[in-house]
C-alpha positions as CSV (number, residue, x, y, z in Angstrom):
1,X,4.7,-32.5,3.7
2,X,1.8,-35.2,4.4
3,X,3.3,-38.6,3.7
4,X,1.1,-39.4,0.6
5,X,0.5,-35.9,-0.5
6,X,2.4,-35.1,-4.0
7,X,1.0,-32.3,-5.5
8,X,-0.5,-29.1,-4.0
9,X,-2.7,-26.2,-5.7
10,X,-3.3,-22.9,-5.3
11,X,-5.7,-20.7,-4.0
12,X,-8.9,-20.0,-5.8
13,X,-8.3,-17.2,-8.7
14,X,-11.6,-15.0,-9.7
15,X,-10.6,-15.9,-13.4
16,X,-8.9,-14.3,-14.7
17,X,-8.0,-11.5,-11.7
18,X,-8.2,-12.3,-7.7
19,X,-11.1,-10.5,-6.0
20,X,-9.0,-8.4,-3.9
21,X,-7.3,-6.8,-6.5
22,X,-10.1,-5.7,-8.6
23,X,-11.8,-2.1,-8.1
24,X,-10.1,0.6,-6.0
25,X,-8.3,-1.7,-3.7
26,X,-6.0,-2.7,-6.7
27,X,-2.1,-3.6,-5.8
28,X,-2.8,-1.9,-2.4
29,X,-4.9,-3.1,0.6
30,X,-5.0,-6.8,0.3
31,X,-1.4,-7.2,-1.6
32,X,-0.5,-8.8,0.8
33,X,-2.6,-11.6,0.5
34,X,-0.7,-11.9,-3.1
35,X,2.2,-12.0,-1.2
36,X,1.5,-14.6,1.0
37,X,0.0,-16.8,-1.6
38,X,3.3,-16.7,-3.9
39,X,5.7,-17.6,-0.3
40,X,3.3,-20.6,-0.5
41,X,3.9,-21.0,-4.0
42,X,8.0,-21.3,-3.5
43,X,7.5,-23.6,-0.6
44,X,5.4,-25.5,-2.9
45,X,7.8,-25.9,-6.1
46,X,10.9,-26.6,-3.8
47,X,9.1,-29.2,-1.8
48,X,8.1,-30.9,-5.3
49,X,11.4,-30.9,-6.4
50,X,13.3,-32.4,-3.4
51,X,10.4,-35.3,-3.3
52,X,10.9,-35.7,-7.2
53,X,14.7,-35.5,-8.0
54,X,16.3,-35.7,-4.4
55,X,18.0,-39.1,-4.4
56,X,16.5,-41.7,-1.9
57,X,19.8,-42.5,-0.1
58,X,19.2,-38.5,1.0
59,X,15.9,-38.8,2.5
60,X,16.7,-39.7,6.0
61,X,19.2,-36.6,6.1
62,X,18.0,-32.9,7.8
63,X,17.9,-30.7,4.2
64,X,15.3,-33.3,2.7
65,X,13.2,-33.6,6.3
66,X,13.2,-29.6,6.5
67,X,12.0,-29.5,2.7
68,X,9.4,-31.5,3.6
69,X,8.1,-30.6,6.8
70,X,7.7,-27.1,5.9
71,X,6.0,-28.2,2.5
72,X,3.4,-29.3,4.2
73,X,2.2,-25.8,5.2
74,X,1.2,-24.6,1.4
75,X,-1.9,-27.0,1.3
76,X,-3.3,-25.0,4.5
77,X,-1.9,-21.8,3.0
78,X,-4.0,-22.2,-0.6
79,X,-7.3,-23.6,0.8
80,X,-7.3,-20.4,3.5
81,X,-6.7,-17.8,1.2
82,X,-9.7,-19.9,-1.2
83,X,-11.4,-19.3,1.6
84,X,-11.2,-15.6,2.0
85,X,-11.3,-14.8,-1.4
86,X,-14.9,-16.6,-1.4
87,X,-15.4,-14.4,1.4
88,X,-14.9,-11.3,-1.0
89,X,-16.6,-13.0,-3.7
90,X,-20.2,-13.4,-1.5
91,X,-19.8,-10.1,0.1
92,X,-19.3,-8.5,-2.9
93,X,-23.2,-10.1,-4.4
94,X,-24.3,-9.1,-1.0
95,X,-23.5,-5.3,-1.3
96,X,-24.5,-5.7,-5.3
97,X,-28.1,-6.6,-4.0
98,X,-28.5,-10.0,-5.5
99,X,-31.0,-12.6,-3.7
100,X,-30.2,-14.8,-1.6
101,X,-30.4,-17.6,-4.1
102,X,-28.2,-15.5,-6.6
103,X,-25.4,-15.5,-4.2
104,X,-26.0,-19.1,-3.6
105,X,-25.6,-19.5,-7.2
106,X,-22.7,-17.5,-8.0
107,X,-20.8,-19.7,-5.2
108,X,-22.1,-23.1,-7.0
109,X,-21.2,-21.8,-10.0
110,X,-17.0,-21.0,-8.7
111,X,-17.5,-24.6,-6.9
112,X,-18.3,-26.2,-10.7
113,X,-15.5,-24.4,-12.1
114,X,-13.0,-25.4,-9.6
115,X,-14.4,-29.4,-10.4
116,X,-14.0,-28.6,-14.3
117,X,-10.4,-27.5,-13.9
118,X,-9.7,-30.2,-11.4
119,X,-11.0,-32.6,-14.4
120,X,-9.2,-31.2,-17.0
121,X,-5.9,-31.6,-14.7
122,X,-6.7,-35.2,-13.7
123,X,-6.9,-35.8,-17.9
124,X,-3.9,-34.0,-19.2
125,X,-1.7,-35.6,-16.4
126,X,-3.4,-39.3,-17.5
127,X,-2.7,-38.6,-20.9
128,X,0.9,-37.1,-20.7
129,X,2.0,-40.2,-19.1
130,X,0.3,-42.8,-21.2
131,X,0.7,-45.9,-21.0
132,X,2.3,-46.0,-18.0
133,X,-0.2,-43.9,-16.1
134,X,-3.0,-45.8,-14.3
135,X,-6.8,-44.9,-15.2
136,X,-7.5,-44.9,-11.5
137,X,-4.8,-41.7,-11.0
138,X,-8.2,-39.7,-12.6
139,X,-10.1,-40.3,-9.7
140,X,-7.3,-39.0,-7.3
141,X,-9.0,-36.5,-5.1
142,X,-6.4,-33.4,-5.6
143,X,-6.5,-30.4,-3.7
144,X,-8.7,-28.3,-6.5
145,X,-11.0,-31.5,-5.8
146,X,-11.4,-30.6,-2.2
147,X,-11.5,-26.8,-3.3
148,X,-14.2,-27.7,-5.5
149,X,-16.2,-29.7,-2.9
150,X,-15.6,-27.4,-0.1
151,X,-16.7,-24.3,-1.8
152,X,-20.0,-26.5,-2.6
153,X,-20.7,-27.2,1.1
154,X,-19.7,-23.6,1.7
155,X,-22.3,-21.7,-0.2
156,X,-24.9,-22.3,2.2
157,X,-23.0,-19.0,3.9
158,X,-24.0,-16.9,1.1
159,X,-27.4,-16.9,2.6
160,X,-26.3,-15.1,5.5
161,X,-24.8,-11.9,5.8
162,X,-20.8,-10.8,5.8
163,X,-21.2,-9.9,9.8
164,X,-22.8,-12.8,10.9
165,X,-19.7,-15.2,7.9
166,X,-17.6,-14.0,10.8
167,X,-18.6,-16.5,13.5
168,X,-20.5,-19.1,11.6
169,X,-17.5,-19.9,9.4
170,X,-15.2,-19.9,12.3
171,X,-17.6,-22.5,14.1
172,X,-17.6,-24.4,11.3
173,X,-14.0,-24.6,10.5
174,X,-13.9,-25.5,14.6
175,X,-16.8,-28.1,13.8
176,X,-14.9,-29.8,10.7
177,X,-11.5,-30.4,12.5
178,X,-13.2,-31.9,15.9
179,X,-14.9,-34.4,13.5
180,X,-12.2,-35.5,11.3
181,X,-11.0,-38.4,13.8
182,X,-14.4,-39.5,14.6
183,X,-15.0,-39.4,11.1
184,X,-11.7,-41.6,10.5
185,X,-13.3,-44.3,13.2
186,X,-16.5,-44.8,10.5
187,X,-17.4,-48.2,9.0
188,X,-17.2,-47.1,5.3
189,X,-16.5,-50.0,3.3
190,X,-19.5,-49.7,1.9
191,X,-19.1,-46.8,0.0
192,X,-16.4,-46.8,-3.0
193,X,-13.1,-45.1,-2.4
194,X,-13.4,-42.6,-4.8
195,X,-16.4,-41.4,-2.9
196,X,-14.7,-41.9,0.4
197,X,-11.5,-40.2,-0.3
198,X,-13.7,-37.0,-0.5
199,X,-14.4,-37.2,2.7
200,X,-12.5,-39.6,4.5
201,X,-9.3,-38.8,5.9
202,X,-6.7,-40.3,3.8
203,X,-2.7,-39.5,3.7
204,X,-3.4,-39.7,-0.1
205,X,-6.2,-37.4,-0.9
206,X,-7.2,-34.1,0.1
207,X,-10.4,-35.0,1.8
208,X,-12.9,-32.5,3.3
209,X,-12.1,-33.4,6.8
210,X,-10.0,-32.0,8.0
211,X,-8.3,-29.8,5.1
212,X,-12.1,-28.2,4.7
213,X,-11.3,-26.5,7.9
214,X,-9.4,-24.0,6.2
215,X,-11.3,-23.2,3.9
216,X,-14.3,-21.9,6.5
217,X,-11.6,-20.2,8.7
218,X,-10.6,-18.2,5.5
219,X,-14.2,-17.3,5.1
220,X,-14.6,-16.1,8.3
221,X,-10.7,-13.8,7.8
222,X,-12.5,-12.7,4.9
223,X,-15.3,-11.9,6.0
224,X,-13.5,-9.8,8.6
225,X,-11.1,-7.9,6.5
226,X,-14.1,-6.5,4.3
227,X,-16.0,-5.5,7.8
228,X,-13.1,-3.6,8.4
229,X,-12.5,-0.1,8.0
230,X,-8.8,0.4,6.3
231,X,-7.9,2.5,9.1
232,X,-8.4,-0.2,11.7
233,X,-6.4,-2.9,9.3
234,X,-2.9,-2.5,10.6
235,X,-4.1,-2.9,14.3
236,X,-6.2,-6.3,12.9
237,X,-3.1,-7.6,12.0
238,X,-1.4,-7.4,14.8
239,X,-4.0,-8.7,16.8
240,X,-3.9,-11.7,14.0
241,X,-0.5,-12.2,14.3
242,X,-1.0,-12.2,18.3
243,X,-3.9,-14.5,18.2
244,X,-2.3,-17.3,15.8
245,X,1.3,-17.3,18.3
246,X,-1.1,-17.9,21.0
247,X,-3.3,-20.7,18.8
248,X,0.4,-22.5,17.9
249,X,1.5,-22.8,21.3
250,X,-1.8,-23.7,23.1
251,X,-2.5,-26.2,19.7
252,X,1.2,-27.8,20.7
253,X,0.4,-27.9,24.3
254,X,-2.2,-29.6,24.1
255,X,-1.1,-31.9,21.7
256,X,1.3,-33.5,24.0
257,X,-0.9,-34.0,26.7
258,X,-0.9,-38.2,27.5
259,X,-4.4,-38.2,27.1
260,X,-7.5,-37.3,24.7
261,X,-10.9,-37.1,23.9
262,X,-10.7,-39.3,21.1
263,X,-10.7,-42.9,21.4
264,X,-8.2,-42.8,18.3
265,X,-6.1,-40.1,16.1
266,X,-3.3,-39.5,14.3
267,X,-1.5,-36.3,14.1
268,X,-0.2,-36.0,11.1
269,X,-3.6,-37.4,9.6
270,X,-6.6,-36.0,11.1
271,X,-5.7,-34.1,14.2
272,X,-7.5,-31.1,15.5
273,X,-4.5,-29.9,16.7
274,X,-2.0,-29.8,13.9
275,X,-5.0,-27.8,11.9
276,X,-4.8,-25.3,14.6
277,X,-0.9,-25.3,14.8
278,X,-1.2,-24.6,11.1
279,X,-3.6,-21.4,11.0
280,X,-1.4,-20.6,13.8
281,X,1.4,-20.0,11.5
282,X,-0.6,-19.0,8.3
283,X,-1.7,-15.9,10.6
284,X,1.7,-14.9,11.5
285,X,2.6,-15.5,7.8
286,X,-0.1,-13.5,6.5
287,X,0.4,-10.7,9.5
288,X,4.0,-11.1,8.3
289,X,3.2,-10.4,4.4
290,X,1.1,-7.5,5.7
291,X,3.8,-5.9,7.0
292,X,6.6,-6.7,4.1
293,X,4.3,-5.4,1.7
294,X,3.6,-2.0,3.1
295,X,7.0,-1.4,5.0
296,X,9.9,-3.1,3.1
297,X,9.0,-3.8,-0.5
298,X,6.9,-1.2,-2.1
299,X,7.4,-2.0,-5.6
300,X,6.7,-5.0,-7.7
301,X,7.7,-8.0,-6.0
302,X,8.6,-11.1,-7.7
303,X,7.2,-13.3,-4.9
304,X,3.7,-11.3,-5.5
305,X,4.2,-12.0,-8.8
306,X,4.2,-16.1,-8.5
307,X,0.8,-15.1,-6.3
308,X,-1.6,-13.8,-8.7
309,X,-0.7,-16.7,-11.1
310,X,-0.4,-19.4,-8.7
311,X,-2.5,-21.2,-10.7
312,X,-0.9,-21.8,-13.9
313,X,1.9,-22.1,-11.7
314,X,1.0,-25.3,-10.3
315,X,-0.6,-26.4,-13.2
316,X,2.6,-26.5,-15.5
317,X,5.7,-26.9,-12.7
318,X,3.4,-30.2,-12.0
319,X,3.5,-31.8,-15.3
320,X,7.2,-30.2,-15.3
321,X,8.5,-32.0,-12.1
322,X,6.7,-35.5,-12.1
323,X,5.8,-36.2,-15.4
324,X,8.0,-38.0,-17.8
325,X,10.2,-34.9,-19.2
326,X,13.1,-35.2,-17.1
327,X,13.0,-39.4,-15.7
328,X,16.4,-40.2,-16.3
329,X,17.4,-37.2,-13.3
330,X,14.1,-38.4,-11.1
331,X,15.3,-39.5,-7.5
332,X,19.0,-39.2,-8.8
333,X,20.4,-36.3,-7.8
334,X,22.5,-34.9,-4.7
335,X,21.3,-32.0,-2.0
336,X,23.0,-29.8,-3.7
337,X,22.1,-30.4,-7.1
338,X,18.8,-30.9,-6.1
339,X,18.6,-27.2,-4.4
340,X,19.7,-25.7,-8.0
341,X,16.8,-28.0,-9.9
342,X,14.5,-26.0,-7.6
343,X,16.3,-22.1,-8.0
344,X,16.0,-23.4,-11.8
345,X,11.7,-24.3,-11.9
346,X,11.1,-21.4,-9.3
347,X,12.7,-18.7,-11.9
348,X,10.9,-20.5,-14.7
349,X,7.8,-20.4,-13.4
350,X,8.4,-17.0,-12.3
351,X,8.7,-16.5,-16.2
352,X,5.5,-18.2,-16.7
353,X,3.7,-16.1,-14.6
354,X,5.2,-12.9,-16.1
355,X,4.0,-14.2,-19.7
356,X,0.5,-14.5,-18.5
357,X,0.6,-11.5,-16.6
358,X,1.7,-9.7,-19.6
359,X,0.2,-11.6,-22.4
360,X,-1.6,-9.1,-23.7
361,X,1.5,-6.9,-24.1
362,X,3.4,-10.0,-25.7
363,X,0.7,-10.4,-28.1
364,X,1.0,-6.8,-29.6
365,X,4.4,-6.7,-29.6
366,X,4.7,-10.2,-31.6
367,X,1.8,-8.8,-33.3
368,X,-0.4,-11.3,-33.2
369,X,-4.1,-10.9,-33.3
370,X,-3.8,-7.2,-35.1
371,X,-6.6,-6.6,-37.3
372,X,-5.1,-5.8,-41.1
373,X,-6.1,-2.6,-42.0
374,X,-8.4,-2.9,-45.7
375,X,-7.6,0.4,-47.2
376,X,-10.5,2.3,-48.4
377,X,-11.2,2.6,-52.1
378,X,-10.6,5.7,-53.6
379,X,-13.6,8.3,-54.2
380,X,-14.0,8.5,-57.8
């Protein structure tokens, strides 16, 4: 995980259902993008844990580097599969007919709801952990920030079509990570850091550059997987998982070259590379999923499960593992305790997401919200 980074979010839901399950494509062809999204979500709650609870004497030691390192892969993982499921959303108003400024819209629109709930998060985190919590922590710029933002930059695409998404998305998410260390070598005192951190990068925000990469090469995956006929899918996957081995190695290659085009970077900061070591290994995860899902699990999955409720997930395991509930275990605990902290949250939240999953069942069986029958009056 990013030095810096604390907390990171899901992938964007189309409230309340993902677009990929909706319609006649429900719990089959894109499952596995479900999938995929909840392996992020573990990663994610085990990585919080470990930086939360995991006693600082332990840092320096393999379990706690390993915990991190691969935590920083959910991040990339979330803001891709945002990405593609944007790319359902505008090809979806495209095949519905809408104008061009409709489909402009409608993205806006998912852009201003992912800024509302990044709000509403920002608040409810200030005000659980009043007094000690510092008013500045509501201007953090968290990853549904950067979803919001890069959503906004990324509805100029819903004025082209699905085909042409394809390669203008995958030029921009090129474009965006090629920038990011110039844009780290700009004079920008000037402008206030809660601006800056927007765009800037910074190890403690989620800025647009580079993490807006992935966001534009999910659009362009997305846009590809509805192109596709559902014949040709299992042969695009393969291809995918191909294609991202060969973008991990070349991306590492080339990253340890003793020279570069940039008169300054930092890897772990603002490096084209690492973004393309990362959609490197988010191909071969999602190529991965792909074939999990239609070969070796054909049921429910509990790991799919965490997926379509990522949200909620990281909303309440947040507050659960760094606020104020459980201080007195914060940065106490050994490896091994630690690693049972985390089976503990991942099965809760698991719970969580099977209570909003099945709310509506849960409501009739507790009864609430039934309508009480007036008996009719009897015909004289």
């Amino acid at each position: 995980m990013e030095e810096g980074k604390r907390a990171t979010a899901p992938a964007l839901s189309d409230s309340p259902q993902n677009t990929e399950r909706k319609g006649t494509e429900s719990g089959g062809r894109f499952a596995f993008l479900d999938w995929t999204r909840g392996l992020a979500a573990i990663i994610m709650l085990q990585g919080h844990v470990f930086h939360s609870f995991a006693r600082t004497d332990l840092r320096n030691q393999d379990v706690f580097i390993l915990s991190q390192f691969i935590g920083g892969m959910p991040p990339a993982i979330f803001l891709f599969l945002t990405g593609v499921t944007l790319a359902f959303l505008m090809e979806s108003r495209e095949r519905q007919g809408i104008a061009t400024l409709g489909r402009v819209r409608a993205t806006l629109s998912r852009a201003g709801y992912l800024f509302g709930l990044a709000v509403l998060f920002r608040l409810q985190l200030w005000f659980f952990s009043y007094p000690q919590s510092d008013w500045t922590s509501l201007f953090r710029v968290d990853i549904l920030n950067s979803m919001g933002l890069g959503i906004a930059v990324m509805s100029i695409m819903a004025v082209f079509t699905t085909f042409e998404r394809v390669r203008l998305c995958a030029i921009l998410g090129l474009a965006i990570a090629g920038i990011s260390p110039l844009v780290s070598l700009l004079d920008t005192s000037g402008i206030h850091p809660f601006l800056r951190n927007y765009f800037v990068p910074n190890p403690d925000s989620f800025s647009f550059f580079p993490w807006g990469a992935f966001l534009a090469f999910g659009l362009s995956a997305g846009s590809i997987l509805r192109l596709l006929p559902k014949a040709e899918l299992h042969r695009a996957v393969q291809w995918g998982a191909w294609f991202g081995l060969v973008l991990l190695i070349g991306a590492q290659y080339f990253s340890n070259l003793p020279y570069s085009i940039y008169p300054k970077s930092d890897f772990w900061l603002n490096s084209p590379a690492l973004v393309l070591i990362k959609l490197g290994v988010i191909l071969m995860l999602t190529s991965f999923a792909f074939l999990w899902v239609n070969y070796m699990v054909t049921g429910w999955s509990w790991v799919r499960q965490l997926g379509t409720t990522s949200l909620i997930i990281y909303w309440v395991h947040t507050e659960l593992v760094y606020g104020r509930w459980f201080g007195p275990w914060k940065e106490r605990l050994s490896t091994a305790q630690t690693v049972f902290i985390a089976a503990l949250v991942i099965a809760l939240m698991l719970g969580v997401s099977l209570l909003q999953s099945r709310w509506a069942q849960v409501k009739d069986w507790l009864g609430i919200g039934r309508e009480t029958e007036t008996p009719l009056p009897e015909a004289d």
